[in-house]
C-alpha positions as CSV (number, residue, x, y, z in Angstrom):
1,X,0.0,0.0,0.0
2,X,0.9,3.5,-0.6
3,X,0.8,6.1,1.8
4,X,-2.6,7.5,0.2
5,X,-4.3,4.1,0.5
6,X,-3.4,3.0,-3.3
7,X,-2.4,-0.2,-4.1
8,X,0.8,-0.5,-5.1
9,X,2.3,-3.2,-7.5
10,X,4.9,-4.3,-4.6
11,X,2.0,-4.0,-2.3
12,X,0.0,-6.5,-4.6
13,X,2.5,-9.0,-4.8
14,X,2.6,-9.2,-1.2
15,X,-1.2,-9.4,-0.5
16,X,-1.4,-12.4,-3.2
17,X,2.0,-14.0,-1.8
18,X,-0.1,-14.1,1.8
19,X,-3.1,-15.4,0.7
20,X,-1.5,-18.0,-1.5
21,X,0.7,-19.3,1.5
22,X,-2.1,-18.9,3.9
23,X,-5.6,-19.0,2.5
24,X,-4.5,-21.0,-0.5
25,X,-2.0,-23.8,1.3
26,X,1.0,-23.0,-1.3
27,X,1.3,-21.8,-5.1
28,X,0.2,-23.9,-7.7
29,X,3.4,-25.1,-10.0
30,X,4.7,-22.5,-13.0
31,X,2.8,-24.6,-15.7
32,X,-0.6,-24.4,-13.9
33,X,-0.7,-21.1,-13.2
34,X,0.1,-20.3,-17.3
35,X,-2.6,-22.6,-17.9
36,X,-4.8,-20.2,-15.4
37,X,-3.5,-16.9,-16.9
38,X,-4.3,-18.2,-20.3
39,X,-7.9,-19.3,-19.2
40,X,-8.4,-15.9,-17.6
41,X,-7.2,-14.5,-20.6
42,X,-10.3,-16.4,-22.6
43,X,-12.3,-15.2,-20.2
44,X,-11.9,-11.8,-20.9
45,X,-12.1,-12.4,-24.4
46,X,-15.7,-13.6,-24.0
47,X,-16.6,-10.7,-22.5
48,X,-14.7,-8.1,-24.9
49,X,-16.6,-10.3,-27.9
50,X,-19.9,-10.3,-26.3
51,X,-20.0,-6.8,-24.9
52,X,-18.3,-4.7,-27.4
53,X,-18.0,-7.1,-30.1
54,X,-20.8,-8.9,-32.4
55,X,-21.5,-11.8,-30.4
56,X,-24.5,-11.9,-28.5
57,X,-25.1,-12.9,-24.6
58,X,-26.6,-16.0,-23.1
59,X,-29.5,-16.2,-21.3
60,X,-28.5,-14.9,-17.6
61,X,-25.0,-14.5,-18.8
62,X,-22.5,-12.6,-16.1
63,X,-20.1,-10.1,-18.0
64,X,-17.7,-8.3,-14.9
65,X,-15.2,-7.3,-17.3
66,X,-13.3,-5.8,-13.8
67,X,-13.9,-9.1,-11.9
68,X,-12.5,-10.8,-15.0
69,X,-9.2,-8.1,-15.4
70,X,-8.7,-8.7,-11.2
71,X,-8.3,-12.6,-12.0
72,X,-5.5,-12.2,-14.3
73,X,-3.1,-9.6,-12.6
74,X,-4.0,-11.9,-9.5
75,X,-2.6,-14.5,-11.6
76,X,0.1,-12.8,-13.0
77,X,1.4,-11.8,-9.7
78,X,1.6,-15.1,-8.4
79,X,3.7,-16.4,-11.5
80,X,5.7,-13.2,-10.8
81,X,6.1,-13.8,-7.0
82,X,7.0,-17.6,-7.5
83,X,9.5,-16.7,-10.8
84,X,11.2,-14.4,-8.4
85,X,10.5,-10.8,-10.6
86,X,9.5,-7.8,-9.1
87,X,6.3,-6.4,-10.7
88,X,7.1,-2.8,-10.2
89,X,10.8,-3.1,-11.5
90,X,9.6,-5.1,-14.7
91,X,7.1,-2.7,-15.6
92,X,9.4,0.5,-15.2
93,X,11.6,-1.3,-17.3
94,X,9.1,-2.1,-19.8
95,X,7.6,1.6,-19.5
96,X,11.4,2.7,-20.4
97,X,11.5,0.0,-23.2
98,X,8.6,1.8,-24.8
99,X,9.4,5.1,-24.5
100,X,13.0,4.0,-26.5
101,X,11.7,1.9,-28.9
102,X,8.5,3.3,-29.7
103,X,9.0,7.5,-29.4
104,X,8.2,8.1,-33.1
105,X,6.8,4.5,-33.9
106,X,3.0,5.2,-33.2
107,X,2.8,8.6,-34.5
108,X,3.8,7.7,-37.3
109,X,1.5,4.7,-37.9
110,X,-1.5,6.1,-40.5
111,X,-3.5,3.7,-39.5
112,X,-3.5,5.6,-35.9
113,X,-3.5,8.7,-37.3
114,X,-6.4,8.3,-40.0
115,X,-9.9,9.7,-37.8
116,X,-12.4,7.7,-40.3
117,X,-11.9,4.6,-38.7
């Protein structure tokens, strides 16, 4: 947690680490918890095609696009905590990555840049 009550990345990693250890008995392997991001993943999918794609809902069919995006940093913090890779350093890094790589790279993409679409 941050000092304003936010949630920080660190902070996160922590509160899933506890609850996995405590609540949860001890992390599933590597391999399971890939197989869980990339079922969350689908999960989300379904909802982007049903709610803002062209595919329509079923009958008494649940969309919580947020409960849905929860489960999968949940899951990618718990691959991040048992890999050993701290969450707030790998995204600054990644941030930084972007900012090198891709300073001119979407600007200058027409298909961005085009306002009919």
């Amino acid at each position: 947690m941050s000092n304003n009550g936010e949630l920080t990345v660190s902070g996160f990693q922590k509160i899933v680490d506890e609850w996995i250890t405590t609540i949860g008995v001890r992390y599933f392997s590597p391999l399971t918890n890939m197989a869980i991001l990339a079922e969350e993943t689908g999960e989300i999918a379904r909802i982007m095609a049903r709610k803002y794609g062209d595919q329509s809902t079923k009958e008494n069919e649940v969309l919580d696009l947020a409960d849905e995006l929860a489960d999968l940093l949940w899951v990618a913090a718990a691959i991040a905590n048992q890999t050993g890779i701290d969450l707030n350093e790998a995204i600054m890094n990644n941030i930084s990555k972007k900012n090198i790589r891709d300073i001119e790279r979407h600007r200058n993409n027409p298909k961005l840049t085009d306002q009919s679409l």
